[in-house]
N, C-alpha and C positions, 0 to 999 in steps of 0.2 A: 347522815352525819348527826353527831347529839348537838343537845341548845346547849351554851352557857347559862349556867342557873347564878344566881343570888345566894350569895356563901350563908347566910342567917335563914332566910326562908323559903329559898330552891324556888321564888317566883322566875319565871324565864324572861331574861331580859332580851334575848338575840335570839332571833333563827337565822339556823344557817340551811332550812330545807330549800328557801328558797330565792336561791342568785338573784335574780333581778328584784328583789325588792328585799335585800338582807337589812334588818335595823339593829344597830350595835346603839346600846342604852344607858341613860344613868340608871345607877343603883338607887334609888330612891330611899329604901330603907338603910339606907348608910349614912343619910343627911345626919350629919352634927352645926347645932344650932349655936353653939357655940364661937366653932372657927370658920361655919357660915362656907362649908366643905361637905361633899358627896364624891361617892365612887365612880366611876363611870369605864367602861368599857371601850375605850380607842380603837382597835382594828382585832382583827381575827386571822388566820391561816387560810380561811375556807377561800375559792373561786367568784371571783365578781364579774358580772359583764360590766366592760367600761368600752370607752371610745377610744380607737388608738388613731392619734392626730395624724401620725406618718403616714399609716395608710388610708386611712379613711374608715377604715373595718369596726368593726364589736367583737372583741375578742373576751377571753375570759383571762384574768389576771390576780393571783395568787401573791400576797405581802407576805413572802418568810419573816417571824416574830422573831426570829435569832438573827436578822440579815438587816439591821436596824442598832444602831448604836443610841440606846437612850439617853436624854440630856437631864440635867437636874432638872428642868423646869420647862414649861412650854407658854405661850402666851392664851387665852381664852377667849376666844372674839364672838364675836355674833352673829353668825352665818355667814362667817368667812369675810366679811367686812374688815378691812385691814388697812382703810386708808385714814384713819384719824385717829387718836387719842383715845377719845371717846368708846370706838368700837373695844378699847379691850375690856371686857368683864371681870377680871381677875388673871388666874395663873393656874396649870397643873403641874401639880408635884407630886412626889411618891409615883414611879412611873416603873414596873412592873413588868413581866413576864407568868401570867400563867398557864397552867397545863391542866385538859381535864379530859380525860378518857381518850386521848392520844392527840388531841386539836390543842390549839392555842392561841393565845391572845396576850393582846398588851392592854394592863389596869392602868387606870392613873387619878387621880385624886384632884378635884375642883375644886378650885378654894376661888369665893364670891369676893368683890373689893366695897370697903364698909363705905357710908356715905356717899354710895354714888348713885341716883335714881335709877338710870338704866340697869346696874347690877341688883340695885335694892329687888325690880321686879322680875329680873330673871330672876333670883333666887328663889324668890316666892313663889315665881312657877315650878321651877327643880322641885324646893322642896314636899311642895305640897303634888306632887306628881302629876303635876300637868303637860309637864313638857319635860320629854324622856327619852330623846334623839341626839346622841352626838355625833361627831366626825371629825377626821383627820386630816391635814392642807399638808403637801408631800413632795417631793421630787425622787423618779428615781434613776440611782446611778449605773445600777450594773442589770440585766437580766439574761434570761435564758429562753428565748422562742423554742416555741413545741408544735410544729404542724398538725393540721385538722388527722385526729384517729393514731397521732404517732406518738410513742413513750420515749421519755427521757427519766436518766436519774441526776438529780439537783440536792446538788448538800446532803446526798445520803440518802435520800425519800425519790419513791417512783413517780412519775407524773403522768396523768394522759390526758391527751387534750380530744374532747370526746366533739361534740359539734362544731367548734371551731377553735381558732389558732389559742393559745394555753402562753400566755408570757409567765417566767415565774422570777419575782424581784430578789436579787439575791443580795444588794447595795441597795437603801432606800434613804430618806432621809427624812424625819418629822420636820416638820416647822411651824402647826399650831394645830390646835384643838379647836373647833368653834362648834356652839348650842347651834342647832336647825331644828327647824317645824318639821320636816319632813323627813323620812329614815335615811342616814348617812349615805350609804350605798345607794339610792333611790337612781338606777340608769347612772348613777356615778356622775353625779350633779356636782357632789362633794368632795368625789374623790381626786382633785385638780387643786395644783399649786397656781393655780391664774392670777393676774390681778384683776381689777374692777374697772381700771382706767377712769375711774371717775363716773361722772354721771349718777341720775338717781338708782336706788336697787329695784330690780325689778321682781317682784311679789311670786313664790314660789310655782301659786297655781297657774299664773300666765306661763312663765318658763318651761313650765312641765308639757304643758300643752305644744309651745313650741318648737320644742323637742321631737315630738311625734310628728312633726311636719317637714322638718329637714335643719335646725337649728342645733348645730355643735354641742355638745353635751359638753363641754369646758370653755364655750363663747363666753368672753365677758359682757359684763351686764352692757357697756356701752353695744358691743355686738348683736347684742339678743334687740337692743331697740332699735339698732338700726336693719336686722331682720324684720323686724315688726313692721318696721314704716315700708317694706318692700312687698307687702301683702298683697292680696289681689281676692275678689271675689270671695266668696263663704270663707274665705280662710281669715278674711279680714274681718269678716261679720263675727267669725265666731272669736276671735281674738278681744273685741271690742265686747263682747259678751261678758265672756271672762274678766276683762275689768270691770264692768257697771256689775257684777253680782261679787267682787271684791268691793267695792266701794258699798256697795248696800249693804254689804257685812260690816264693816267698816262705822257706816253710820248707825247700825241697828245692835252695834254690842256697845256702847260707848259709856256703859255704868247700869245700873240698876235704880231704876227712876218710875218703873211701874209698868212700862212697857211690856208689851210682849218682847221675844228677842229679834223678832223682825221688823218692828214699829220705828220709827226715826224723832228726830225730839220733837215733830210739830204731830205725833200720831197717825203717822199714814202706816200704812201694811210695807212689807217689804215687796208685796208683789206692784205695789204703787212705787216706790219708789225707783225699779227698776221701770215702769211704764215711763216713769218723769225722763228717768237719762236715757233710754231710746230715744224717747222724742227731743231731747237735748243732741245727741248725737244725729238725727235727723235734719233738724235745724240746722246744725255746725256744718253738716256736707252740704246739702239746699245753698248756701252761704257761700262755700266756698266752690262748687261748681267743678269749674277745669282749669280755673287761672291761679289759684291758689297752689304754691307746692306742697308735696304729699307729708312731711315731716312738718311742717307746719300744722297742719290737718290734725297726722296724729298727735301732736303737742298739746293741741286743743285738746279733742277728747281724751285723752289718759292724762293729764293732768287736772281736768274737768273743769274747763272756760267755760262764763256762761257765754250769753250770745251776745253782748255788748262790749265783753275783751277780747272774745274769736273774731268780730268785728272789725275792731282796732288791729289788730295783728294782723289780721288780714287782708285789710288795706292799705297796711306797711309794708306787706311783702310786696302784693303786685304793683307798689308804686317801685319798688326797689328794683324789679323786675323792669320796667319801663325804664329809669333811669338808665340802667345797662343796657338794654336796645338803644336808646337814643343815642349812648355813646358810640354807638357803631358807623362805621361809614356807610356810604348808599348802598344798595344791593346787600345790609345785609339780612338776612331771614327773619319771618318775625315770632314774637312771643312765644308762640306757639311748637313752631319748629323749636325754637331756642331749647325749651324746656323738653323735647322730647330728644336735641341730639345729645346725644353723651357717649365715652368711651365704650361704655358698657354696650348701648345700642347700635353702634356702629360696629363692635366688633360680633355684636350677636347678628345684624346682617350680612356682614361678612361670613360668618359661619355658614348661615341659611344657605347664602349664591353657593355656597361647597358643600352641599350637602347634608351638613350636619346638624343635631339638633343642639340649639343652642343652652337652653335652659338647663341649672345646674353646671355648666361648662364655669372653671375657675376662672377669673382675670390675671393676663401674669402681664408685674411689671418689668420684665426684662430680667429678674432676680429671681424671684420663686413667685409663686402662685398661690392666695390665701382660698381658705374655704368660706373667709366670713365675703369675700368680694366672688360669691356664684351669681351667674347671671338668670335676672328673674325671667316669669313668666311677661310682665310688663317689658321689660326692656328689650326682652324677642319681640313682641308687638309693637312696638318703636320701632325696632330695626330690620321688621318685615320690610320699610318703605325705603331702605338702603342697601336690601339685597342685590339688585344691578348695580349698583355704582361700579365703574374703573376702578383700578388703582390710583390713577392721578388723581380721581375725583376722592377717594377716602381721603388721600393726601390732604384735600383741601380742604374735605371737612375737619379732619384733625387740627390744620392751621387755625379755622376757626374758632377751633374750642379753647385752642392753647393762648392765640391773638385777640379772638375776636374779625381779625385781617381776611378779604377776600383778596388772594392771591390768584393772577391768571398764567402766569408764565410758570411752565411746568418745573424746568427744573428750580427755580425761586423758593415755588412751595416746598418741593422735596427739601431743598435745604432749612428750611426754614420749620420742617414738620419733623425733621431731624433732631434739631436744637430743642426741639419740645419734649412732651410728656407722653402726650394723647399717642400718634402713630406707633409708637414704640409696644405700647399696652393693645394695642388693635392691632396690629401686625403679629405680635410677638404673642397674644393669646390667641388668636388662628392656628398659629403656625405648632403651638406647644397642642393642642387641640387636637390637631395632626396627627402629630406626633404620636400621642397616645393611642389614637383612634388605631394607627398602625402597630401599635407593640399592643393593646388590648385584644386583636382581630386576627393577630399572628397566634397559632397553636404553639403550647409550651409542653412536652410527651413529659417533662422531667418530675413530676409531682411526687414520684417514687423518693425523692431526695431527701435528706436533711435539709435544714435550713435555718440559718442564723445567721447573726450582725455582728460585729467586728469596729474597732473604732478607728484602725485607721490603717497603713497599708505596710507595715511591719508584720514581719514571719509569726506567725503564731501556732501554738502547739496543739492538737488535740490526744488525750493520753487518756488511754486504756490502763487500769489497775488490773495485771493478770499475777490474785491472788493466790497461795496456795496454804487456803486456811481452814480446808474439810477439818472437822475436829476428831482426835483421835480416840480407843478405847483408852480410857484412865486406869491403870492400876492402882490398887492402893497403897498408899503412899508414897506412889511415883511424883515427878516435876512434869508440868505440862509443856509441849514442846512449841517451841516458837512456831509461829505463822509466817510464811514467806512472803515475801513480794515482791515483782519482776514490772517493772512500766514499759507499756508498749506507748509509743507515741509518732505520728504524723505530723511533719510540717505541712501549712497550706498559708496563703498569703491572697489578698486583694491584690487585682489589678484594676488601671483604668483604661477605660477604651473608649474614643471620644472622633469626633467629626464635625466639621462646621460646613453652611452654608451662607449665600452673601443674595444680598437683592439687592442690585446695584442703580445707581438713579438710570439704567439705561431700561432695566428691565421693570421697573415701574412704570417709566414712558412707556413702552412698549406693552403694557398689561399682562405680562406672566403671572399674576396673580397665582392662577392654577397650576402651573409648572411650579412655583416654588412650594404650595401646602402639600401637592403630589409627593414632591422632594421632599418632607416634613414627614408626612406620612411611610416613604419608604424607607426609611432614617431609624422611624420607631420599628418597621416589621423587620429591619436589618438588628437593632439594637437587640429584639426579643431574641433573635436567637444565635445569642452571645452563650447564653445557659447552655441549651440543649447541645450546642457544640463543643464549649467545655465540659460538657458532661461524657458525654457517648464518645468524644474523646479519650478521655481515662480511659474506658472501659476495650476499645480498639487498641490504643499505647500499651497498657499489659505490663506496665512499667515495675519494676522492684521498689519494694516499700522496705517499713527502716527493718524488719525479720530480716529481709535478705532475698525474701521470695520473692517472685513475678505476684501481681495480682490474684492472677489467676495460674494455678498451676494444679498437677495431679500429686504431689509427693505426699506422703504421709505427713499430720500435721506431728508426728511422733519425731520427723526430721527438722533441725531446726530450715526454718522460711517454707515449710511444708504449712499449704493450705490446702491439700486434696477439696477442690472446686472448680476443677473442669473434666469435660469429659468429649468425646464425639460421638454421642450418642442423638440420632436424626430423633425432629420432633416431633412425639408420634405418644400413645398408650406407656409403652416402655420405658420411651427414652425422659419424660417428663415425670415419671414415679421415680425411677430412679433419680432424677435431680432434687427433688423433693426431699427422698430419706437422705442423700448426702447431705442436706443443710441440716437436716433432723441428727445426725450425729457430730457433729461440731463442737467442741469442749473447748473448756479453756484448763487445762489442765486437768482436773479430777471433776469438775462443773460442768455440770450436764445444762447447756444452755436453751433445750428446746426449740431453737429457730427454725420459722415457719413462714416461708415465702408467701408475699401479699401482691408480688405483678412477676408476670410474663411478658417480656420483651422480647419483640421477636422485629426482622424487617418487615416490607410489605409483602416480599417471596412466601412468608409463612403467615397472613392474616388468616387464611380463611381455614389450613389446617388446625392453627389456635382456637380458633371461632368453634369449630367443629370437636376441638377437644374439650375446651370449658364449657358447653353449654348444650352440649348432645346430652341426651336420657339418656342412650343406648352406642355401644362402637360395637364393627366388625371385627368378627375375629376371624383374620382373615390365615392363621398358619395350621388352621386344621380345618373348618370346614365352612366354607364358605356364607352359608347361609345360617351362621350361628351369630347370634347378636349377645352380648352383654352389658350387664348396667354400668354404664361410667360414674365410678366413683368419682375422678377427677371433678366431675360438676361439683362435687361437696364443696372440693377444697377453695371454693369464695376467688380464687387470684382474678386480680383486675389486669387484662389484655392493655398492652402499651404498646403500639405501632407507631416504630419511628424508622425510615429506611435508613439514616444513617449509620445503625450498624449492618447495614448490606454490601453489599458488594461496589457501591460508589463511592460508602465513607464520607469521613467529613473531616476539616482541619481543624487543628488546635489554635483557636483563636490567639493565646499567648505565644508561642513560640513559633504559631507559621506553620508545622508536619500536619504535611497531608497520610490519614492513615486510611487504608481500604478495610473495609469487613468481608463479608460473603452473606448469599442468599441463603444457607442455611443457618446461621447462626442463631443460637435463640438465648435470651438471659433469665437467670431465676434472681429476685432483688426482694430481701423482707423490708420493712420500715423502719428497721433502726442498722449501726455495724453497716452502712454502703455508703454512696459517696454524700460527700457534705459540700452546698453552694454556700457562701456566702457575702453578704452584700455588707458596705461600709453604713454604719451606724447613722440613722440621721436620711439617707437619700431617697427614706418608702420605699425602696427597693426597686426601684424604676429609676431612668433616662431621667436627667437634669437638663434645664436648658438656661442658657443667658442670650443675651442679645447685648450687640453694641454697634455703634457709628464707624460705619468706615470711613480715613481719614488719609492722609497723603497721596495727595494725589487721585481718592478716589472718592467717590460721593455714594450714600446707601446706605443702609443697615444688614449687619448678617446676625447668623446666631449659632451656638454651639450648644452640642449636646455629651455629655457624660454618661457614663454606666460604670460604676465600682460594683465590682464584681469577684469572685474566684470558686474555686471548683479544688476538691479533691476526696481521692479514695482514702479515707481515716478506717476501715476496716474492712478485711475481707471476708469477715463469718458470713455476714447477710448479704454475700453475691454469689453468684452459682453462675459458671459459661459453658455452651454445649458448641462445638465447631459444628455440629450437626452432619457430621463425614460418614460415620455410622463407623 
């Protein structure tokens, strides 16, 4: 890909060689001193790795610069700081479209605000070219998923999504501009519409670090320090690092006073000065031991108490801590326990007695599940000592976290641990745990597919342009002749497909703990394979699409609903070249479309004959003379082996409609990556089982929970499938 150059002196403000660390820049040599205004470059065309919230993935994700409706003006903050007055810097105006050797971007124009301090020294850094990073704060409305290795065309342009999933925004929306230290796209720190929630900002080089450890690339700043405060061993050490050599930076640039740039104003070295707040930090832990809580701790050090206000704080906590003990009635647990039970470690012992591993596991509260509440390393270590508990007995701890109350009469608690918080959030993040663990652990063969989001569960079109616009020879002085055009198009629609269960106060009494996360679990391996049923479904139903054709049929594509793409040709040397050159002559009218099948599906009846056809050096030729071998080309042809018995001879049903359809033991399929069937999920769900939970009530006592899947399935094109009955 080329840089954006500097329209006066072609210095290179952006690279876009390289994704993860692309920096779109001010124009520096554009600074007018006048209206106290420079250029700057806002976004680009090029691919960014960012964080996609839904799934949890790193995807790469492409800003269409035409897919963006520009405003007169944008606000100019300061590294995205947007909750005061103060954060705005000025304003950009003159906001821009340009184009340079096929790539694009959006220009826009930074105008400083006069008489404000804050702006006075951002200006002065712009203009004197010290700080030459900007970035864009965004939402966006509409996009286009592109699977890992599969191409799409979006707004006219080819796409491919080469390592991983390729979103392309085709609806966006600006909503500020803000100066950063650090390059815009940096892991896509900047590239999030978030808020801040308040709280102090937290200093780029800590954040960046905490990133590489498991911190959300669009946590807000209140998130990223309650991250922090969840640290554990070197991870905590080296965090606290990162601060005290912020801070000695900090203290060691503070004016030009004679210093070196690492001396502080009383002349120590910078390497003294970091020796001081270790040993400050040393102090503050020594101090505060085990009784002290941990956010307290960190308050200290990253705010930098000395040792006679970490002190004082400190011995206002653990008296605050005591008072809440004392308030409790006899029997209940002390200090120590207190501060170690919590939803989070309960429900991570809960995990552990099931097997699983807890750490990283989300908390759900009955409603969705955040990635900023994963459960730490620490809180599995707390609730290694509540992996046996019962059910009645979690109950009771739950009551106590919600009360305070030791309840002993079983169903009491249950009801009582009901009306609360805690049980719901420990129950209900086991049980979604499960869940997952079983739609994770369940094979999905459908990868061959399309795949896209949808926003809600209205009929929706997918349309093929079958142009007929080869261009003719021109006579001279002839009229040139219109270009035709014919739309093929597919309806395909969301369905939802949903199931609950209940754990009723009988079967908490009774401890099915394990019978219900089993049931959780089977729930999720049932949910996965919702796909692969509606999928291999189509392909068994054979059903006519809007040409008129069956899916699959042998007619001439010359006749109308003619798709010549099937045949009975058994799977073997033969019978898979020739499926191969059928997909290879495929047109769309005059348009030689090239398609080149990327999987073989075949039942379990044909794994090992597949095996033996894609990956042998040599086949038999076995119709003239026995001991003659030849090279198998087929090895070339790359196709990735799909074994799924549902298209054999047992079949599978259509999840929406209920038809049970059978296949056969010879059947085998040819499927490219784009033109075959398209899955799609509703917008919004990550693309996986939803869960809630609630209180059963008339008449009956418990909690159950329900799980969702928005889902749907169809064939939008029959160029890229190919079926062999394999009857010979």
């Amino acid at each position: 890909m080329n840089d954006w150059q500097v329209r006066d002196d072609a210095t290179v403000i952006g690279h876009l060689h390289d994704l993860e660390t692309r920096t779109l820049s001010v124009r520096a040599s554009t600074a007018n001193e006048e209206d106290r205004s420079v250029e700057a470059v806002l976004s680009t065309d090029s691919a960014v790795e960012v964080y996609d919230w839904r799934s949890g993935d790193t995807i790469d994700e492409v800003l269409l610069s035409d897919a963006v409706e520009l405003p007169e003006q944008l606000p100019l903050l300061a590294a995205h700081s947007r909750w005061s007055l103060d954060d705005v810097l000025g304003s950009v105006r003159s906001l821009t479209t340009e184009e340079s050797d096929g790539h694009y971007a959006i220009v826009g124009r930074l105008f400083f605000t006069s008489g404000d301090p804050d702006a006075d020294r951002a200006w002065a850094k712009v203009s004197q070219g010290h700080l030459t990073d900007v970035s864009v704060g965004y939402r966006v409305q509409k996009s286009t998923e592109i699977e890992k290795g599969q191409s799409a065309v979006v707004g006219g342009r080819e796409f491919t999504a080469a390592n991983r999933r390729l979103r392309v925004v085709t609806e966006w929306v600006l909503r500020e501009a803000s100066l950063v230290p650090i390059g815009a796209d940096r892991k896509a720190k900047t590239r999030a519409d978030q808020p801040n929630n308040g709280g102090p900002t937290m200093r780029p080089e800590l954040r960046e670090y905490l990133e590489t450890i498991g911190l959300r690339a669009e946590a807000t700043d209140a998130e990223a320090w309650q991250f922090l405060a969840g640290l554990e061993g070197e991870q905590h050490e080296r965090a606290c690092e990162i601060m005290l050599e912020q801070q000695r930076g900090d203290a060691g640039n503070q004016g030009d006073d004679g210093h070196d740039e690492g001396d502080d104003d009383n002349g120590r070295s910078g390497d003294d000065v970091l020796a001081a707040e270790r040993s400050r930090i040393a102090r503050i832990q020594e101090l505060a031991r085990t009784d002290v809580p941990r956010d307290v701790v960190d308050q200290a050090i990253r705010d930098g108490w000395d040792e006679s206000r970490a002190s004082q704080a400190f011995l206002e906590a653990v008296r605050g801590q005591r008072m809440r003990q004392d308030s409790q009635p006899p029997g209940g647990h002390s200090r120590s326990s207190e501060t170690r039970r919590t939803a989070n470690s309960l429900a991570a012992g809960m995990l552990i007695g099931s097997g699983l591993d807890p750490v990283g596991v989300r908390m759900h509260d009955g409603r969705h599940a955040r990635r900023a509440d994963a459960i730490t390393e620490r809180d599995a270590d707390f609730g290694d000592e509540y992996r046996q508990l019962s059910a009645i007995d979690l109950v009771r701890e739950c009551v106590r976290l919600d009360t305070g109350r030791d309840i002993s009469n079983p169903e009491e608690a249950i009801r009582a641990a009901v009306s609360g918080t805690s049980l719901s959030r420990v129950f209900t993040t086991n049980m979604y745990a499960s869940l997952m663990a079983g739609w994770d652990e369940t094979p999905d063969t459908t990868g061959w597919c399309q795949v896209e989001d949808a926003p809600n569960f209205l009929t929706q079109e997918n349309v093929t342009l079958n142009a007929q616009a080869y261009p003719d020879r021109h006579p001279r002085g002839a009229t040139a002749k219109h270009a035709t055009a014919e739309d093929e198009y597919e309806q395909y629609k969301i369905y939802r497909f949903s199931k609950q269960f209940v754990a009723d106060e009988q079967d908490i009494i009774d401890d099915r703990l394990g019978a219900l996360t089993q049931m959780a679990r089977e729930m999720g391996e049932a949910a996965r394979r919702v796909r692969p049923d509606l999928v291999y479904a189509i392909l068994l139903a054979n059903a006519a699409m809007t040409d008129t054709g069956n899916l699959f049929n042998a007619t001439a594509t010359t006749t109308a609903g003619g798709h010549a793409n099937y045949t009975t040709a058994v799977l073997g040397s033969a019978g898979l070249k020739a499926g191969i050159t059928a997909m290879g002559k495929i047109r769309i009218g005059e348009k030689v479309l090239n398609i080149r099948p990327k999987f073989l599906i075949v039942p379990v009846d044909l794994q090992w004959t597949a095996k033996e056809l894609l990956n042998s050096g040599e086949l038999r030729d076995t119709t003239a003379n026995t001991n003659f071998m030849t090279k198998n080309v087929l090895a070339g042809e790359n196709l990735t082996l799909v074994v799924d018995d549902r298209v054999g001879a047992a079949g599978c049903s259509d999840p929406v409609s209920g038809t049970a359809y059978t296949g056969a033991a010879t059947y085998w399929y040819l499927a490219a990556n784009q033109r075959t069937v398209k899955v799609v999920y509703r917008r919004g769900t990550g693309r996986s089982p939803q869960m809630r939970s609630f209180n059963l009530t008339q008449g009956q006592w418990g909690v159950g929970w329900d799980i969702s899947l928005d889902i749907g399935a169809k064939a939008i094109d029959w160029r890229g499938l190919h079926w062999s009955a394999g009857t010979g």
